[in-house]
C-alpha positions in Angstrom: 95.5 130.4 115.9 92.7 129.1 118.3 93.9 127.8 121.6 92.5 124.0 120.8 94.9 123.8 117.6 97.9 122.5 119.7 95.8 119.6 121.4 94.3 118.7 117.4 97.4 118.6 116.4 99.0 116.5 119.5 96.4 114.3 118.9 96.4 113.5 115.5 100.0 112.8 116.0 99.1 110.2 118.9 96.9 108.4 116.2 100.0 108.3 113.7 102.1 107.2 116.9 99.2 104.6 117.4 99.8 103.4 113.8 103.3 103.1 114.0 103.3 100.7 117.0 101.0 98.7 115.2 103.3 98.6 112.5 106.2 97.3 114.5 104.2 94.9 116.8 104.7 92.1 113.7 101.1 91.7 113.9 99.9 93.5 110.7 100.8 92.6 107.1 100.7 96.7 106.1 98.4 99.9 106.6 95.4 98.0 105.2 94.7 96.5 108.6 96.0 98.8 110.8 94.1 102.0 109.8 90.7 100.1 110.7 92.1 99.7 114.2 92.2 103.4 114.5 88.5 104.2 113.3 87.0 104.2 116.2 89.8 106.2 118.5 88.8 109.6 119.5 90.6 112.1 116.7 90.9 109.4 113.6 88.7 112.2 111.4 91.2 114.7 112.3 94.2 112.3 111.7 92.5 110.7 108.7 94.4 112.6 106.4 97.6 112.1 107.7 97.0 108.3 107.7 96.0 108.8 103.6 99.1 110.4 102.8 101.5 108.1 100.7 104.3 108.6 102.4 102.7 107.7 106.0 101.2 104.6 104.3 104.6 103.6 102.9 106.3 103.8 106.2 104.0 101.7 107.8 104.0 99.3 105.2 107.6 99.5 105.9 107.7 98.9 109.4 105.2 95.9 109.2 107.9 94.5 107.0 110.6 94.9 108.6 109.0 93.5 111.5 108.2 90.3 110.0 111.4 90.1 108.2 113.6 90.5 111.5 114.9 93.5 109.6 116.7 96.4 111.7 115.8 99.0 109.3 112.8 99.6 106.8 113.4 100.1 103.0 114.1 103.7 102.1 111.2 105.1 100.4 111.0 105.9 96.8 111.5 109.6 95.6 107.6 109.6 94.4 106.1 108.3 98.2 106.2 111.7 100.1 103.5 113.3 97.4 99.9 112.3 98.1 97.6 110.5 95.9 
């Protein structure tokens, strides 16, 4: 394992972090609009394919409607969203 893995790693999940408080600022309708927000933050390649998974996509779709809703919880997500496309 090279010694830079751990920071790749910590930083894609900062960009997925990013994402998700994007999500829940209301602001955003889903992932559409809140993945081009990230392009230009240092480690979005490396993160790129973590924000293309289904599943990620369909949580923050989730948490952008709950937001707007008033919602306390996001809809649970279908059997089929955790494989990717």
């Amino acid at each position: 394992m090279k010694s830079t893995s751990w920071k790749a790693e910590f930083r894609r999940g900062q960009i997925v972090r990013e994402a998700q408080r994007l999500a829940r600022s209301g602001q955003h309708a889903d992932h559409t609009t809140i993945i081009p927000l990230l392009r230009d933050l240092e480690g979005f390649e490396a993160a790129r394919a973590r924000l293309e998974d289904r599943a990620v996509r369909f949580q923050l779709d989730s948490l952008c409607a709950m937001r707007r809703s008033g919602r306390e919880r996001p809809v649970e997500a279908p059997p089929h969203a955790s494989t990717r496309a």
